[in-house]
VMD Tcl script that builds the backbone (N, CA, C; Angstrom):
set m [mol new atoms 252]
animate dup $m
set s [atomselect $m all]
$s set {name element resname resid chain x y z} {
  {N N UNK 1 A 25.492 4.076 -21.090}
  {CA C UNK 1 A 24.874 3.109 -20.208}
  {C C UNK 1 A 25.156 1.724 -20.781}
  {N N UNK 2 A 25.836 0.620 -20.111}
  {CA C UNK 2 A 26.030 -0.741 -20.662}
  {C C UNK 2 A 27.218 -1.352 -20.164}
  {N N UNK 3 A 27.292 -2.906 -20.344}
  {CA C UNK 3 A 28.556 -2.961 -20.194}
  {C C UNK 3 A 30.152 -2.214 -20.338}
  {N N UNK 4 A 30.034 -1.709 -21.607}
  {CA C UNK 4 A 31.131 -0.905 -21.664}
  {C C UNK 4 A 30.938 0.481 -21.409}
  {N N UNK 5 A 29.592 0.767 -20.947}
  {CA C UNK 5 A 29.656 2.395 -20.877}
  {C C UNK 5 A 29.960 2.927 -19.708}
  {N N UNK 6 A 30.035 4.046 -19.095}
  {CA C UNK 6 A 30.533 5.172 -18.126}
  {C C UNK 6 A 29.404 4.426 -16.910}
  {N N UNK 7 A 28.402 4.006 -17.083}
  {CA C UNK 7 A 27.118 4.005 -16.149}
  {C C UNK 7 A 27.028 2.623 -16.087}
  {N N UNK 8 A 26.420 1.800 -15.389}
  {CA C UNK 8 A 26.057 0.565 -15.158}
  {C C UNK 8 A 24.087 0.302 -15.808}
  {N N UNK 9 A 24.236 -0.283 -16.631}
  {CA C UNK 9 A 22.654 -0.439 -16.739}
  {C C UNK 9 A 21.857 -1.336 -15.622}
  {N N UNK 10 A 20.648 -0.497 -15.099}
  {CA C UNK 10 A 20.555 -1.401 -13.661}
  {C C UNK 10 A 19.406 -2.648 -14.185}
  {N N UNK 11 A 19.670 -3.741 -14.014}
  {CA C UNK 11 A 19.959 -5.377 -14.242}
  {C C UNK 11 A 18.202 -5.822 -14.649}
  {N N UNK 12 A 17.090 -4.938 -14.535}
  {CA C UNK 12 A 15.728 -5.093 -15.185}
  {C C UNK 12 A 15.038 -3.763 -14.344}
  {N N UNK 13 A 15.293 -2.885 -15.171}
  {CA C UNK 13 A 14.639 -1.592 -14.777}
  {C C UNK 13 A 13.071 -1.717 -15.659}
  {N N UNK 14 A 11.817 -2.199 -15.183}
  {CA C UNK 14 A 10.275 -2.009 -16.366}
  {C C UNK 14 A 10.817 -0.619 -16.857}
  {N N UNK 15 A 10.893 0.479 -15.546}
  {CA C UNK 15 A 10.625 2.001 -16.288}
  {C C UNK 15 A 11.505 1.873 -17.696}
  {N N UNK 16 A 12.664 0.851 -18.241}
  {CA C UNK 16 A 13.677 0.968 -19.372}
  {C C UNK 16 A 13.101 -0.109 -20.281}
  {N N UNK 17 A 11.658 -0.855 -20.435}
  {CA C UNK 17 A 12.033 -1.497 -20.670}
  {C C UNK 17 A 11.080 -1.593 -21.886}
  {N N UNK 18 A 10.936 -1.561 -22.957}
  {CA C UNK 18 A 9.525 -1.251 -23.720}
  {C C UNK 18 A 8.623 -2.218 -23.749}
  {N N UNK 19 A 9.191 -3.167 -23.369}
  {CA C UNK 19 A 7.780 -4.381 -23.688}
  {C C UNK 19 A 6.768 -4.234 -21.939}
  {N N UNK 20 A 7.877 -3.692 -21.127}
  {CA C UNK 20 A 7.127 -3.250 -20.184}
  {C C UNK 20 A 6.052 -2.131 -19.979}
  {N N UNK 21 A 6.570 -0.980 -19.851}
  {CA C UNK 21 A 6.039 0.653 -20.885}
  {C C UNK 21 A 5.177 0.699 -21.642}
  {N N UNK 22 A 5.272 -0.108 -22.487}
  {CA C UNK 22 A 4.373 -0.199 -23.588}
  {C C UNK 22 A 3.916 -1.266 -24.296}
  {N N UNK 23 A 4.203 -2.510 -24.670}
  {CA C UNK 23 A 3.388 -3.406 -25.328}
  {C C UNK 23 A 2.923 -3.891 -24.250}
  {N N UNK 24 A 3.055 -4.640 -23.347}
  {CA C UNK 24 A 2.293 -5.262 -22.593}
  {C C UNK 24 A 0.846 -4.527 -22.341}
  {N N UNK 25 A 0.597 -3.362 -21.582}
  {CA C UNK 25 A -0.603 -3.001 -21.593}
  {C C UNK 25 A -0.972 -2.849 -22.607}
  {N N UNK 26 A -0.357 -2.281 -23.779}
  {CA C UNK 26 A -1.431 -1.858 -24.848}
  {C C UNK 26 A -1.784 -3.314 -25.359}
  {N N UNK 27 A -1.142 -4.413 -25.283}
  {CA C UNK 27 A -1.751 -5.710 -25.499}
  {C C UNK 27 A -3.073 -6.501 -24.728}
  {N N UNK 28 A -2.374 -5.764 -23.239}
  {CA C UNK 28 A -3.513 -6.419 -22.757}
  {C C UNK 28 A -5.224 -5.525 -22.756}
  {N N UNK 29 A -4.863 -4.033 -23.050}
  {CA C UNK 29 A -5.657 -3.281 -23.269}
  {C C UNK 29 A -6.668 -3.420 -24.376}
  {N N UNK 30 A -6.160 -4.152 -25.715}
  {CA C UNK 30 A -6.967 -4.314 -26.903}
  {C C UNK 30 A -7.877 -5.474 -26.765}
  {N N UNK 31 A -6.922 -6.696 -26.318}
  {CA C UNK 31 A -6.788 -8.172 -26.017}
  {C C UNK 31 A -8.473 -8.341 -25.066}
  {N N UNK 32 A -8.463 -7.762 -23.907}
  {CA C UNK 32 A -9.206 -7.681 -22.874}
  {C C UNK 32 A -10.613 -6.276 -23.285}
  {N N UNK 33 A -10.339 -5.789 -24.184}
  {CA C UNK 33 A -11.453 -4.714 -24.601}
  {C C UNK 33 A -12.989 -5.702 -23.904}
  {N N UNK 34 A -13.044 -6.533 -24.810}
  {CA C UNK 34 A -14.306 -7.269 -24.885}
  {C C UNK 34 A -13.250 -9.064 -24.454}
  {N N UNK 35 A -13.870 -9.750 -23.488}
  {CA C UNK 35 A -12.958 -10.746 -23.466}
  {C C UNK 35 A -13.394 -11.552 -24.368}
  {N N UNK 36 A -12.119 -11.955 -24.767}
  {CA C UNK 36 A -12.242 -13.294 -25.549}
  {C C UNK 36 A -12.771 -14.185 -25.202}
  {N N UNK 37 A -13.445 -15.132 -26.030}
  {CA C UNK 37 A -14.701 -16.478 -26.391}
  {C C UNK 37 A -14.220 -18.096 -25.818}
  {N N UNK 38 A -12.686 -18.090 -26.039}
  {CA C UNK 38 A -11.628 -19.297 -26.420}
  {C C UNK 38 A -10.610 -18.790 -26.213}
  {N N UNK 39 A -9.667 -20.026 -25.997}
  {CA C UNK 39 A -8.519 -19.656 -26.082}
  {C C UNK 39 A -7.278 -19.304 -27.435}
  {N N UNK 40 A -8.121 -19.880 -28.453}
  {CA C UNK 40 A -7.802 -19.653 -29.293}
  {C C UNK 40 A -8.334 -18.347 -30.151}
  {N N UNK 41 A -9.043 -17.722 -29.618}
  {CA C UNK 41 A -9.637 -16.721 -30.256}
  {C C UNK 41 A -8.582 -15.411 -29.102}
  {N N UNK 42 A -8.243 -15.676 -27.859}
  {CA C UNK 42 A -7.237 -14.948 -27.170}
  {C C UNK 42 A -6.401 -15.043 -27.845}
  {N N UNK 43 A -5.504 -16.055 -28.153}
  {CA C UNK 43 A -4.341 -16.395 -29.255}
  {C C UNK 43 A -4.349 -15.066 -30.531}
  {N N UNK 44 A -4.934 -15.321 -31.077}
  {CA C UNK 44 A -5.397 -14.655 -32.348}
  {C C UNK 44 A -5.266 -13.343 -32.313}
  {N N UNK 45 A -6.478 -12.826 -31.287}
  {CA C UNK 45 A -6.246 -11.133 -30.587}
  {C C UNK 45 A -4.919 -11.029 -30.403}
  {N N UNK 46 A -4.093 -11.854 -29.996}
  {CA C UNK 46 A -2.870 -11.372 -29.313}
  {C C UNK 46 A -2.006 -11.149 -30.715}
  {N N UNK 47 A -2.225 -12.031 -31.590}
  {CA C UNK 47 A -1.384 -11.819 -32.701}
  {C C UNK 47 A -1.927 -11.071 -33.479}
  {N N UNK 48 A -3.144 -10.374 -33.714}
  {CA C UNK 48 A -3.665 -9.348 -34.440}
  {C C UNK 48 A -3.628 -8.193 -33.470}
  {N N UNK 49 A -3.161 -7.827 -32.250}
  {CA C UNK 49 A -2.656 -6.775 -31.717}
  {C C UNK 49 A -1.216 -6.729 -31.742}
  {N N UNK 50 A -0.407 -7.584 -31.902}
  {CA C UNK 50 A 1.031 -6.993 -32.119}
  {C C UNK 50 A 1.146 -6.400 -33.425}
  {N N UNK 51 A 0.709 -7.699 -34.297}
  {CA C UNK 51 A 0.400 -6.974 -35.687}
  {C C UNK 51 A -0.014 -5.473 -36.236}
  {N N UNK 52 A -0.751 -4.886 -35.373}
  {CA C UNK 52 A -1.277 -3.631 -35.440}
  {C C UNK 52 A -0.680 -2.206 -34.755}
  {N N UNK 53 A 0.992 -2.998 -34.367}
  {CA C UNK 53 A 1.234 -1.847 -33.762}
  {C C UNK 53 A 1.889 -1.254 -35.002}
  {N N UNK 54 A 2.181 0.146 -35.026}
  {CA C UNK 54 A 2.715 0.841 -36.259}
  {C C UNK 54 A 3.620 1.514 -36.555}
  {N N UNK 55 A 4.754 1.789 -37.261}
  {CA C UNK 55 A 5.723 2.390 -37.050}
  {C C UNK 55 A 5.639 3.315 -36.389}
  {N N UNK 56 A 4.873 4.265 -36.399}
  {CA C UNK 56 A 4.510 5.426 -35.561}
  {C C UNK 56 A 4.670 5.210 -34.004}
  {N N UNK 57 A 4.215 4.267 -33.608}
  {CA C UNK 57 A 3.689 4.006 -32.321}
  {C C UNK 57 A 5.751 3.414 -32.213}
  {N N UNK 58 A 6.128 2.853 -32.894}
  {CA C UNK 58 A 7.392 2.265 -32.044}
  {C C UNK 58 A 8.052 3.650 -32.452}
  {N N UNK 59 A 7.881 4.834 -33.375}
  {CA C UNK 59 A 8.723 5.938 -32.734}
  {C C UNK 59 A 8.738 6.696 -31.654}
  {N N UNK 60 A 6.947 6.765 -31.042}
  {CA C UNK 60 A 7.124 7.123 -30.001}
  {C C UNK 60 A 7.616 6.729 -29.028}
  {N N UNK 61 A 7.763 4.929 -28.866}
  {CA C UNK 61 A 8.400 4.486 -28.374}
  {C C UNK 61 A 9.814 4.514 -28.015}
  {N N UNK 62 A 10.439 4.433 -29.206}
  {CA C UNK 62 A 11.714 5.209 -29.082}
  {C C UNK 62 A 12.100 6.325 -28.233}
  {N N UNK 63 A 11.456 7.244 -28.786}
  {CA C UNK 63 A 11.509 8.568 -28.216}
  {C C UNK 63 A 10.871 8.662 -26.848}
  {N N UNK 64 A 9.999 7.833 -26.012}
  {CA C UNK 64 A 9.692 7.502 -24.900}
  {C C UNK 64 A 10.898 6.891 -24.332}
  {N N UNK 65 A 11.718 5.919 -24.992}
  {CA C UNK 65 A 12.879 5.634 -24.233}
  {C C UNK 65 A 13.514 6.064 -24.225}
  {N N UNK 66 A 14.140 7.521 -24.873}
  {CA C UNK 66 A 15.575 7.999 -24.613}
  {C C UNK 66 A 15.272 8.766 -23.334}
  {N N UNK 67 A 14.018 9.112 -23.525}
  {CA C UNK 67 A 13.169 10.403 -21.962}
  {C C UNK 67 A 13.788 9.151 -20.780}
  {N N UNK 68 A 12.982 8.150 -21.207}
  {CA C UNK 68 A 13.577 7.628 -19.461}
  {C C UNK 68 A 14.831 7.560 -19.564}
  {N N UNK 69 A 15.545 6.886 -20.355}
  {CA C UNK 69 A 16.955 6.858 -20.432}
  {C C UNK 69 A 17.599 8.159 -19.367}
  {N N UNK 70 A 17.096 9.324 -20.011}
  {CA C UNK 70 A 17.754 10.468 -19.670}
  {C C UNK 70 A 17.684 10.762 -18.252}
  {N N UNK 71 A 16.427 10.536 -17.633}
  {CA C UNK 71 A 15.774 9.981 -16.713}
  {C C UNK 71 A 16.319 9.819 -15.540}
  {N N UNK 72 A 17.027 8.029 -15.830}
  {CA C UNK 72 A 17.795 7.674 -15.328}
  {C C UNK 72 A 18.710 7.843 -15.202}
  {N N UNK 73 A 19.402 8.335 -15.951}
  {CA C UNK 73 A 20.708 8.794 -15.574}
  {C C UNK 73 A 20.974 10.170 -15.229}
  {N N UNK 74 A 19.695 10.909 -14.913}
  {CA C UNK 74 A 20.052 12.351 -14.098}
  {C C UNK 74 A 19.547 11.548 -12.495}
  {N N UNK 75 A 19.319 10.740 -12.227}
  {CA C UNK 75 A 18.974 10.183 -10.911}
  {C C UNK 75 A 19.986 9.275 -10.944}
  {N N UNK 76 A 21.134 9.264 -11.202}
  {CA C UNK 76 A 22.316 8.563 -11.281}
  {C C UNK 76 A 22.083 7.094 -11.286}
  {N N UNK 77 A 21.085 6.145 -11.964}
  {CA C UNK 77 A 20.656 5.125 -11.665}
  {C C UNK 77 A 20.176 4.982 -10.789}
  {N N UNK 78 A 19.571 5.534 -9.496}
  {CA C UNK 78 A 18.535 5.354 -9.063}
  {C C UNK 78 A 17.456 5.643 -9.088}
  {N N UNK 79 A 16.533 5.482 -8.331}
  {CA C UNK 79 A 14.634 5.442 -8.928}
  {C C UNK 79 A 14.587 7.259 -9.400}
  {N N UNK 80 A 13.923 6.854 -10.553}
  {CA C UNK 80 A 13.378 7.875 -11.318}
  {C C UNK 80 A 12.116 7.939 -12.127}
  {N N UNK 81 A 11.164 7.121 -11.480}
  {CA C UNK 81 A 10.016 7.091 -11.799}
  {C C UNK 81 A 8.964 8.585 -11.784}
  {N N UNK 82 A 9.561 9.621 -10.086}
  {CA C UNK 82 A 8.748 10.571 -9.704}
  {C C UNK 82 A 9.212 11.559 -10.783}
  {N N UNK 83 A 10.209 11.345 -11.463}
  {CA C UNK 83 A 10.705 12.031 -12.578}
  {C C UNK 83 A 9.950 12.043 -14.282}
  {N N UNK 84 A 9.196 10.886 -14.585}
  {CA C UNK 84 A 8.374 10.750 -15.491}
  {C C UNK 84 A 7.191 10.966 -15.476}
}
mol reanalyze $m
mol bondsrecalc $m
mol representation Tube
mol addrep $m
């Protein structure tokens, strides 16, 4: 999948995309638990929740992306969401 590969990568797929998949909610999930006071105290949460993600969590990540990867390309680049 890529410029040089056999497949075309399609041009902002979220389902491919990890900050989509996965940090964003789990950011806004921690972030928003209890709302923040300030804006600077949002700030803070936000950087003490990236901070806290853990190697663990970006292997599953990984391994969450090759699934869609695979995903997608048994739906020949097209939608393969009903597939996950």
């Amino acid at each position: 999948i890529g410029r040089e590969g056999s497949h075309q990568w399609p041009p902002r797929s979220p389902d491919l995309t990890p900050l989509d998949f996965f940090l964003w909610g789990y950011v806004k999930d921690k972030v928003m638990f209890e709302l923040p006071t300030t804006k600077e105290n949002m700030k803070q949460r936000i950087r003490d929740t990236c901070a806290s993600v853990t190697p663990k969590m970006l292997t599953n990540v990984r391994t969450t992306l090759m699934f869609r990867a695979n995903k997608c390309l048994q739906a020949r680049g097209g939608h393969f969401e009903h597939l996950i």
